[in-house]
C-alpha positions in Angstrom: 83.2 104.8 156.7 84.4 102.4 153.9 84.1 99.4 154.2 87.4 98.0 154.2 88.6 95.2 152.2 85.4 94.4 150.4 87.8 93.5 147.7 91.3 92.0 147.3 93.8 94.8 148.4 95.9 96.2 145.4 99.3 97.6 145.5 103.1 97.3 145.7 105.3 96.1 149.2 109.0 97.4 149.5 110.2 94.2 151.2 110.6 91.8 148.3 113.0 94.0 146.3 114.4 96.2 148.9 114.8 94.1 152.1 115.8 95.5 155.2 118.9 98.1 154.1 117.9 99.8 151.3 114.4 101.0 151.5 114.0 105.1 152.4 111.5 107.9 151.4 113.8 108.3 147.9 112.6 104.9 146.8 108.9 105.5 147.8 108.4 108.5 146.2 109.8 107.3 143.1 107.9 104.4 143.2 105.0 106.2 144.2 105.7 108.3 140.8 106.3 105.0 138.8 103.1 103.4 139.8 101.1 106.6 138.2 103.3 107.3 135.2 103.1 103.4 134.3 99.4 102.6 134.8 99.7 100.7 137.4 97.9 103.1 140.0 94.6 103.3 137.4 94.5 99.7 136.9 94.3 99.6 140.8 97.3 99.1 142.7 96.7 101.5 145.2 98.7 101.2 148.2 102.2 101.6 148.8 103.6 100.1 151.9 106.6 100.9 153.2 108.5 97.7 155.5 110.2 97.0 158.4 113.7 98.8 159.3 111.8 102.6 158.6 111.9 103.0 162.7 115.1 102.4 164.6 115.2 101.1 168.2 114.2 102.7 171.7 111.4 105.4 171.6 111.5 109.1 172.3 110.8 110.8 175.3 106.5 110.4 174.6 107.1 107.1 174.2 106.3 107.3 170.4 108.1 105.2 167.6 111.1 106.9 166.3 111.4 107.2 162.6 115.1 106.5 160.9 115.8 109.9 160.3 118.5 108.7 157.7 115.9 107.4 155.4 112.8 109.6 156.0 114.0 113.0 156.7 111.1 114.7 155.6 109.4 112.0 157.8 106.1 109.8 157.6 103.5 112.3 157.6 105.1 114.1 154.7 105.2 110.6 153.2 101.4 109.9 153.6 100.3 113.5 152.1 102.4 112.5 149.5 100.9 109.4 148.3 97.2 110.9 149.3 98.0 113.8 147.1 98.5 111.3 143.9 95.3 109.4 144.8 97.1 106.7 146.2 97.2 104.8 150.0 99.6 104.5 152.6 101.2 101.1 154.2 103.3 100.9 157.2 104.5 98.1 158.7 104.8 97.1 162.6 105.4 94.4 165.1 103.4 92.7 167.1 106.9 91.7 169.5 109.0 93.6 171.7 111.5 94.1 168.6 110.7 93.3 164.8 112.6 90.8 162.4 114.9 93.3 161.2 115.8 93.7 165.2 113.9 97.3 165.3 111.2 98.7 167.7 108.3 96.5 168.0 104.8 97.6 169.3 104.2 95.0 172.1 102.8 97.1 175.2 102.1 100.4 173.1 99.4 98.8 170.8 97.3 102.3 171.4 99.8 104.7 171.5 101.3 103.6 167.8 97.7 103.2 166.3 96.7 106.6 167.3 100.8 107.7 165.8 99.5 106.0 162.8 96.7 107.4 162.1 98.0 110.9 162.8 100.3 110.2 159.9 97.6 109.1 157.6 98.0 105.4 157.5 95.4 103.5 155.2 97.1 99.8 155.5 98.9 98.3 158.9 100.9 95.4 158.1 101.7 93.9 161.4 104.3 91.1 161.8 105.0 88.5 164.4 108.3 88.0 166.1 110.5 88.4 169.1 107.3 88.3 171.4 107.8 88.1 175.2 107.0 84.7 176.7 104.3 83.6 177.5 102.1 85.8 174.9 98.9 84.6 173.7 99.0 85.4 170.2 95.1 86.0 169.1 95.1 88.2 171.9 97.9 90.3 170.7 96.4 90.6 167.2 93.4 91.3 168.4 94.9 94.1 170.6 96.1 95.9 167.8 92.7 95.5 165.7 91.0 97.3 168.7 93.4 99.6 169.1 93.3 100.6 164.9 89.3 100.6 165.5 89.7 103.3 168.2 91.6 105.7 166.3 88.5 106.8 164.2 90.5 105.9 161.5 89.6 103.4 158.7 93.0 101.0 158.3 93.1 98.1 156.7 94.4 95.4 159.6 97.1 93.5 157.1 98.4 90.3 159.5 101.6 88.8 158.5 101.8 85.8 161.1 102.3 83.0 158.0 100.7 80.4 159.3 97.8 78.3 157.6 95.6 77.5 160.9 95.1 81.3 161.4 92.1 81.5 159.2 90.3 79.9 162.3 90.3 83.5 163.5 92.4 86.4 161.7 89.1 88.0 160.3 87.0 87.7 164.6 90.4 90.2 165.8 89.5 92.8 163.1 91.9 91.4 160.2 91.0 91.8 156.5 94.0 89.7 155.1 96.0 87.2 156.5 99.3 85.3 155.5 99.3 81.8 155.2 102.7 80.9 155.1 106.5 82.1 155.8 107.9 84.6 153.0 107.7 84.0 149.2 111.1 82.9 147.5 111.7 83.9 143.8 111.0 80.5 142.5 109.0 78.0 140.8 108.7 75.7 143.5 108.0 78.3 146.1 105.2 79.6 144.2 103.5 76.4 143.9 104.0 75.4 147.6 102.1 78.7 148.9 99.3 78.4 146.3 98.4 75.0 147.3 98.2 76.1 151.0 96.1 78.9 149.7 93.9 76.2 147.7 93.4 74.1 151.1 91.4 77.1 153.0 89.8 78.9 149.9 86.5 78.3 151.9 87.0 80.8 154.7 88.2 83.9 151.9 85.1 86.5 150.7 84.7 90.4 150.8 86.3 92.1 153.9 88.6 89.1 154.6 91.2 87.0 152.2 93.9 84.5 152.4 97.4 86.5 151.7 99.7 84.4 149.1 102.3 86.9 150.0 103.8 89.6 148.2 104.1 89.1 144.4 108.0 88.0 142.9 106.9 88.7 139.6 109.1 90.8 137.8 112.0 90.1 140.4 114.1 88.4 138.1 116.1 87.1 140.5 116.9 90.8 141.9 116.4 92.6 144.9 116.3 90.8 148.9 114.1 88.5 148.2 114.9 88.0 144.2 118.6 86.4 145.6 117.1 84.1 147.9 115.3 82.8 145.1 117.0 82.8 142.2 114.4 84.2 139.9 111.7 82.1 137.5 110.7 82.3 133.9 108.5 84.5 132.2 105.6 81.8 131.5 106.4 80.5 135.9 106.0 84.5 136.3 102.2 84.3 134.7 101.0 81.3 136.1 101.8 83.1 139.4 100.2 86.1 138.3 97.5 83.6 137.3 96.7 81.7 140.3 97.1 84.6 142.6 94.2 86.1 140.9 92.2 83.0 140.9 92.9 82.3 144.1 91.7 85.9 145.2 94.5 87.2 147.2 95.7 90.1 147.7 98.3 91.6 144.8 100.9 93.3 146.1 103.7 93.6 143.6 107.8 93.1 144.9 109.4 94.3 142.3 111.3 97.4 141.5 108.5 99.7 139.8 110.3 102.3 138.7 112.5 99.7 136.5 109.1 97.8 135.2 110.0 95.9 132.2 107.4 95.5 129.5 107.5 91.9 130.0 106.4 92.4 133.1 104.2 95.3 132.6 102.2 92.7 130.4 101.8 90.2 133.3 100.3 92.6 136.0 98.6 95.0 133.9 96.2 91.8 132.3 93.0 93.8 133.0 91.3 90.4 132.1 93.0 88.5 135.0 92.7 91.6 137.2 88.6 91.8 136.8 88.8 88.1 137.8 90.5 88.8 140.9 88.7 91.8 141.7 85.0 90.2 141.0 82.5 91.8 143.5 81.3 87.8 144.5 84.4 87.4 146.6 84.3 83.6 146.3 88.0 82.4 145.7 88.6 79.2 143.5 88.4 75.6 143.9 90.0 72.8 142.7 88.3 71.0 140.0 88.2 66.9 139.9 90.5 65.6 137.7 89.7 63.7 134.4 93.2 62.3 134.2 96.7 62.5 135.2 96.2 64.4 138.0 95.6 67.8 136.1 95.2 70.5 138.5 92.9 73.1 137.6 90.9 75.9 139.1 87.4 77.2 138.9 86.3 80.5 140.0 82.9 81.1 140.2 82.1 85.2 138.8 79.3 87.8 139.9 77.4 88.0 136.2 77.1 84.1 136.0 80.3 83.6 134.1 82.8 81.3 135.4 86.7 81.4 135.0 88.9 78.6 134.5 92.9 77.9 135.2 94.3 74.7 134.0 98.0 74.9 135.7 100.5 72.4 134.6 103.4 71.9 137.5 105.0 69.4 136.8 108.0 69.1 134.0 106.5 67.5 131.0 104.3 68.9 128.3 100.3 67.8 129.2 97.0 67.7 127.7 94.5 68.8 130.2 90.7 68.2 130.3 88.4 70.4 131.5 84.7 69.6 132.1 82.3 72.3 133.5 80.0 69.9 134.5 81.3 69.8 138.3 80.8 73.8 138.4 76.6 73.2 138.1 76.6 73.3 134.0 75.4 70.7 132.2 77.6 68.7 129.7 75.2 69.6 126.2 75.3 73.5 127.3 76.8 75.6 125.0 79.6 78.0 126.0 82.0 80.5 124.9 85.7 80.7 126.1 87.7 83.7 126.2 91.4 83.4 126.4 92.3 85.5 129.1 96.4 85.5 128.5 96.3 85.9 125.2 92.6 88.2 125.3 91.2 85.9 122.2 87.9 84.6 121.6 88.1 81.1 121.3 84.3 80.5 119.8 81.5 78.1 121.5 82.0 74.5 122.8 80.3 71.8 124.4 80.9 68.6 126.8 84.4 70.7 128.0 87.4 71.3 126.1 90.8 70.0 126.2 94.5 72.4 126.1 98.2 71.3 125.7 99.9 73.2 128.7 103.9 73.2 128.5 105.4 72.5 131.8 105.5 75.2 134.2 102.7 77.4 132.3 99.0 78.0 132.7 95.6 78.3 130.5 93.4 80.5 131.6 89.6 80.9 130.5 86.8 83.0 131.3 83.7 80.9 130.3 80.2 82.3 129.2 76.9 79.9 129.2 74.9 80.7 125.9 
């Protein structure tokens, strides 16, 4: 079987643009469609994953999930041949309580009988939320009742837990997980963004191949749109990138939010940066640190790469232009080598330097360099 996970899962989530009321087989379809026509599937966003509200509540008389008939006539499995057919992967989403968020069936108590329904219907990705769970619940155990239930299916899906807390790394990957969230939902905004990367930049050490630390589903691109997009209020372009930016250093997941099928170019730009892409795909699987500062508290990020190289994201959050320093020396370089930066935003050659370099980073914006030793 594949071995699942053995790099950051790729794709697009319904839930940041489409919430809980608008979401149906319409949207995923065209989105599947989008992905492929746009680039977005051959750059390697691969799995669409539809949310929570495609069920309704109660079960039928097998005691199977029922699917909203409304949104899914044609139904899930029609759904998954779909996507399969166009080379890409299915997501579903479930819940771990008696009822989900959205106040729909949960899987508490069926844990079998919806992994085998599932895989019947071609599922490559199992999202599986937390909430309205019966007192009294352990809740490793009811993770890891679902991972053993996916496992017995014959069926290779991706365990995707959404339980949003940091202290879960402890044990998401022992039930059978291969990502994990760290905190409660994304918001479409600046501050948001920063406040769930730093969480992610607390834990780095436990993320590598078949298990990662979820950042949550991308908001670039929402603009300030969609479910999500209002509760946020939108960011800039440049907050947008260093998102994109840190998510890939920080080697989560990328799942985009946004409304594919309405991709502006400007945002095209930002997720189709092969450059940044390559970083967060790298086969070593080792997710960035934070570097010591030379002064004013500059934070920035080193990611150590599989052919030796190393990449480097100096991220300026705070509201005033800076000049950052960065010194390799703390990455096991010495301060005489010679090396050549690549600018990976603006895919430039920036020649060959030694004893570290220095960049002026607006507020709110990131630098990011993929670094060579000559």
């Amino acid at each position: 079987m594949e071995q699942l996970a053995a790099l950051p899962p790729m794709g697009w989530n319904a839930w940041n643009y489409f919430g809980y009321s608008d979401v149906n087989e319409k949207v995923i379809y065209e989105t599947a469609d989008a992905m492929i026509a746009q680039g977005f599937r051959d750059a390697g966003y691969n799995y669409v994953c539809v949310d929570d509200t495609w069920m309704v509540r109660g079960r039928d008389e097998n005691g199977d999930l029922r699917v909203n008939e409304e949104r899914f006539p044609s139904g899930m499995k029609a759904l998954g041949d779909y996507l399969h057919e166009r080379g890409l992967r299915f997501g579903m989403y479930a819940g771990a309580g008696v009822l989900t968020y959205a106040n729909m069936e949960g899987s508490y108590g069926h844990e079998r009988r919806d992994a085998q329904l599932f895989a019947s219907w071609g599922v490559d990705l199992l999202k599986y939320d937390f909430g309205y769970v019966a007192p009294g619940c352990d809740i490793r155990n009811l993770f890891c009742r679902m991972g053993q239930a996916l496992r017995e299916t014959g069926r290779n899906i991706l365990f995707s837990a959404c339980y949003g807390k940091g202290d879960v790394t402890a044990w998401m990957r022992a039930v059978g997980c291969r990502m994990w969230r760290l905190c409660g939902d994304l918001a479409d905004s600046w501050e948001s963004i920063m406040r769930v990367a730093k969480v992610g930049m607390s834990v780095g050490s436990v993320a590598g191949p078949c298990g990662w630390n979820d950042l949550d589903m991308m908001v670039v691109g929402l603009n300030g749109q969609g479910y999500v997009g209002k509760i946020g209020g939108g960011c800039t372009r440049d907050e947008y990138q260093t998102h994109f930016a840190l998510w890939c250093m920080l080697a989560s997941p990328l799942l985009m939010g946004h409304d594919v099928r309405n991709t502006t170019p400007e945002t095209a730009e930002i997720l189709l940066n092969r450059e940044l892409i390559a970083i967060n795909q790298d086969p070593l699987g080792v997710q960035a640190s934070c570097l010591p500062t030379c002064s004013n508290n500059d934070l920035i990020l080193a990611k150590p790469l599989a052919n030796g190289d190393i990449a480097f994201c100096m991220v300026n959050d705070t509201d005033y232009n800076k000049k950052m320093i960065l010194s390799w020396q703390p990455c096991g370089w010495e301060v005489n080598d010679r090396v050549k930066l690549r600018d990976v935003l603006k895919h430039e050659d920036l020649g060959e330097f030694t004893c570290g370099t220095y960049a002026q980073v607006p507020p709110h914006c990131s630098v990011v360099y993929r670094a060579t030793r000559l």
